[in-house]
C-alpha positions as CSV (number, residue, x, y, z in Angstrom):
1,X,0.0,0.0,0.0
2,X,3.1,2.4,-0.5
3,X,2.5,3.4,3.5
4,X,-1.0,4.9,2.2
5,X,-3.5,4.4,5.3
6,X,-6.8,3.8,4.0
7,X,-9.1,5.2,6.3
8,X,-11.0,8.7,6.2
9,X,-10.1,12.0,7.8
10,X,-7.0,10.9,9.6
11,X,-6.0,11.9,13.2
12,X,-2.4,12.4,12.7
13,X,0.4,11.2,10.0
14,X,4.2,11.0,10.0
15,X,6.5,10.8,7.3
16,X,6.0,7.6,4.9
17,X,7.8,4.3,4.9
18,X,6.6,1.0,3.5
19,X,4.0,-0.7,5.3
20,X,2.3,-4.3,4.5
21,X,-0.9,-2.3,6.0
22,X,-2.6,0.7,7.3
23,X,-0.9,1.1,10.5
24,X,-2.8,2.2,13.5
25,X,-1.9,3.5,17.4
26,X,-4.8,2.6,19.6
27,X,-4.2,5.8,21.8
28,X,-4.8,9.1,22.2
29,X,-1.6,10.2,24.0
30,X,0.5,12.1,23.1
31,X,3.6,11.0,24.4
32,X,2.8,7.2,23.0
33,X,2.1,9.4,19.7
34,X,5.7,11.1,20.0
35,X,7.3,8.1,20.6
36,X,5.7,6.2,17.6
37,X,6.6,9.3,15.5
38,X,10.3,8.5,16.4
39,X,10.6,5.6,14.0
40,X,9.3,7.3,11.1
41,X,6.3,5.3,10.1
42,X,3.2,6.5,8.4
43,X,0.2,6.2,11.1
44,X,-2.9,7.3,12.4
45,X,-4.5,7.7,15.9
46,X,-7.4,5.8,17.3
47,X,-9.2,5.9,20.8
48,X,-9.5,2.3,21.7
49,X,-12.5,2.9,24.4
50,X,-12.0,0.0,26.6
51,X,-12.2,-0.4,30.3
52,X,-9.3,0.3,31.8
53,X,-10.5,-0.1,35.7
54,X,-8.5,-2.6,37.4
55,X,-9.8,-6.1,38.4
56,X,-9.3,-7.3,42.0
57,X,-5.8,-9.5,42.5
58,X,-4.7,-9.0,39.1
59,X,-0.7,-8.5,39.3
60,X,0.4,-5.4,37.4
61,X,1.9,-7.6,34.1
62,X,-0.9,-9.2,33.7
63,X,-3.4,-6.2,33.8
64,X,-0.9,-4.3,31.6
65,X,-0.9,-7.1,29.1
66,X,-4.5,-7.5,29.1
67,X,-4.8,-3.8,28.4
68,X,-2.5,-3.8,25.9
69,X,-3.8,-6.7,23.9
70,X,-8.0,-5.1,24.7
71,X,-6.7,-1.6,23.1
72,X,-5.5,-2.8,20.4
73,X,-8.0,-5.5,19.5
74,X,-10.8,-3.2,20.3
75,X,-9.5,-0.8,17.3
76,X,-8.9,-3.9,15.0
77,X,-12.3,-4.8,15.5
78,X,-13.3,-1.7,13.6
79,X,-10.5,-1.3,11.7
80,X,-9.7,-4.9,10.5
81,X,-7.3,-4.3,7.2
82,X,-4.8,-2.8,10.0
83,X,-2.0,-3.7,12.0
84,X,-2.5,-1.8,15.1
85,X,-0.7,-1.3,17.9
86,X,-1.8,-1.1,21.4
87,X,0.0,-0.2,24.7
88,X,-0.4,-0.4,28.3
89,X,1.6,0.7,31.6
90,X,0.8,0.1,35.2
91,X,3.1,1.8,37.5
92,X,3.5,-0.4,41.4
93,X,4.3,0.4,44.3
94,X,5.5,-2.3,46.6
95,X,4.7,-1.5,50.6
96,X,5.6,-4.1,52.8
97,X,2.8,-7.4,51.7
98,X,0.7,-4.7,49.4
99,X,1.3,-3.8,46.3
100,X,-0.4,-0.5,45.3
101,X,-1.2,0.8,42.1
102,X,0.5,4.4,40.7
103,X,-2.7,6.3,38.5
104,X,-2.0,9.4,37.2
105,X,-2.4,11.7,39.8
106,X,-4.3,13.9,38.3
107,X,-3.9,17.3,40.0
108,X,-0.9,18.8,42.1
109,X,-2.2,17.7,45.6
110,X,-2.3,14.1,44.4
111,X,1.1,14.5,42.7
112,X,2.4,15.7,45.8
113,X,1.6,12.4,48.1
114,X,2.4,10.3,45.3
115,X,5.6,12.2,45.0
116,X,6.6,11.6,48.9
117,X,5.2,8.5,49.0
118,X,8.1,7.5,46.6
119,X,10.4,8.9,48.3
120,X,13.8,6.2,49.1
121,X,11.6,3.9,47.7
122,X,11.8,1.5,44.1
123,X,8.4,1.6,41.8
124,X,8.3,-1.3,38.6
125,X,6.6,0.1,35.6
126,X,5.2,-2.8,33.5
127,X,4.8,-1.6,29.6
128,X,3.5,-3.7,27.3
129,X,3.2,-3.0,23.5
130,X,0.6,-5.5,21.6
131,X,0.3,-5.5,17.7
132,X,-3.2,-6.9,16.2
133,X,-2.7,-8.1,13.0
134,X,-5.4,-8.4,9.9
135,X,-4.8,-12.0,10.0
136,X,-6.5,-12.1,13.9
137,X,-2.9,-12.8,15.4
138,X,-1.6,-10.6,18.3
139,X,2.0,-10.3,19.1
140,X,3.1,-8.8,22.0
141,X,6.1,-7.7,24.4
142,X,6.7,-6.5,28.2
143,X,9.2,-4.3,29.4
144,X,9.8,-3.9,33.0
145,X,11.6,-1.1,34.4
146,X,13.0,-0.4,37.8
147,X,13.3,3.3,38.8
148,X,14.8,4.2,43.0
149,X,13.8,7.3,44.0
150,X,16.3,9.1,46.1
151,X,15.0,10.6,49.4
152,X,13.1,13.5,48.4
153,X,12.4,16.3,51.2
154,X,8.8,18.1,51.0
155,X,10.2,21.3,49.9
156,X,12.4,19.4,46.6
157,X,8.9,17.8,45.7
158,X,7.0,21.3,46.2
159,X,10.1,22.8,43.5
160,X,9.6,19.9,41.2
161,X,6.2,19.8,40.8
162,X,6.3,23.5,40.3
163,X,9.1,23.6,37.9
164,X,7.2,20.4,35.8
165,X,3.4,20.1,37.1
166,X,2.9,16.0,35.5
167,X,-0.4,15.5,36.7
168,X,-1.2,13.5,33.3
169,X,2.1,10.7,33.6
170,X,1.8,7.8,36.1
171,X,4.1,8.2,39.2
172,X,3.5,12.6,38.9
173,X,6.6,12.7,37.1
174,X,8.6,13.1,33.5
175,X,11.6,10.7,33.4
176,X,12.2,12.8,29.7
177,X,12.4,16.0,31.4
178,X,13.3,17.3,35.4
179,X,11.9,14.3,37.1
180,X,15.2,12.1,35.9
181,X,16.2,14.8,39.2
182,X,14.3,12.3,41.8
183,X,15.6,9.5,40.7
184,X,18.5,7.3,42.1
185,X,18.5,4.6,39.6
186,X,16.8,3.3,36.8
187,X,17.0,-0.2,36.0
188,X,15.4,-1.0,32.3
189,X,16.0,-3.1,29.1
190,X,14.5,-0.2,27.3
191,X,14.7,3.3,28.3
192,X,11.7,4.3,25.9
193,X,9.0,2.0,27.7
194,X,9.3,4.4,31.1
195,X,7.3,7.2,28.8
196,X,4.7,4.7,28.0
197,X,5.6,2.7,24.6
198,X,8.6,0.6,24.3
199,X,10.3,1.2,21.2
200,X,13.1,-1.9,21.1
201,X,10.3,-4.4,21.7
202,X,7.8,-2.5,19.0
203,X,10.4,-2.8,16.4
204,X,10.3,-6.4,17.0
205,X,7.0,-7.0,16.7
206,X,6.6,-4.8,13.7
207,X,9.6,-7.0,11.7
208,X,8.0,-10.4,12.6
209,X,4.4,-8.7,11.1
210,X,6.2,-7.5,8.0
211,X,6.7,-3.3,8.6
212,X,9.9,-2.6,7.7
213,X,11.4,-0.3,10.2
């Protein structure tokens, strides 16, 4: 198809490449967008509209998987010519025998306690990328990445989340921009999938279905 996507009044396109079919990103982010853009591929945007509330006991690489693979399927349902991808992240937190769950925060109160609740402590980040293929065949790959948060006093949480309000990014913070100033380490095979979309595991996938990347 000459990395032509048939579909009408597109969402958003990047420069052409070769594609075996209209390729699609089941998500209305933009930082999954901008990370997509990266590899220079000819796509448009879909909003997947599944239910993204968690179930009960469901560890966070499973529910990020499940997402994932629901996203992507639920736009290849529509869209069936298309090889669409679909992404997922759930941010953990592990306190003690609980594991809780990191949501966007939201607003800068939230990001605040979410901040200082980090604080000295290690959060996983489970990103999965899924790829729904014409042929009904789903592909998929999860990164998990490690990020210790150095001790963080009320007062450097108050300047950071002043200097780079993230109230839309799991965890209140942007590991592309200031918030790589909380951290202590960062433990990951992939240093794309903390923003939300994986890129080393993507290309993978996208070989194996044919894209040429």
């Amino acid at each position: 198809l000459g990395g032509q996507v048939l579909v009408p009044t597109p969402v958003f396109r990047t420069a052409a490449m070769n594609t075996p079919a209209p390729l699609l990103l089941a998500s209305t982010s933009r930082y999954r967008r901008e990370l997509l853009q990266r590899l220079g591929l000819t796509f448009d945007t879909r909003s997947p509209e599944v239910d993204e509330a968690a179930r009960d006991g469901e560890p966070p690489a499973q529910r990020s998987l499940r997402l994932a693979v629901e996203k992507a399927r639920a736009v290849a349902t529509r869209e069936p010519q298309a090889i669409v991808i679909g992404s997922d992240q759930v941010a953990s937190l592990q306190l003690g025998d609980h594991i809780e769950l990191l949501r966007k925060p939201g607003d800068r109160e939230r990001t605040l306690l979410q901040l200082a609740k980090l604080s000295g402590r290690s959060a996983d980040f489970h990103t999965t990328v899924a790829l729904a293929m014409p042929n009904g065949r789903v592909l998929s790959h999860t990164d998990i990445t490690r990020v210790r948060f150095r001790e963080l006093s009320a007062d450097e949480i108050a300047s950071y989340v002043n200097r780079e309000p993230s109230f839309d990014c799991a965890g209140g913070f942007k590991c592309e921009g200031l918030g790589v100033t909380l951290f202590e380490s960062v433990a990951t095979q992939d240093p794309t999938a903390l923003i939300g979309l994986p890129l080393i595991g993507l290309c993978r996938l996208l070989r194996e279905a044919g894209v040429a990347v």
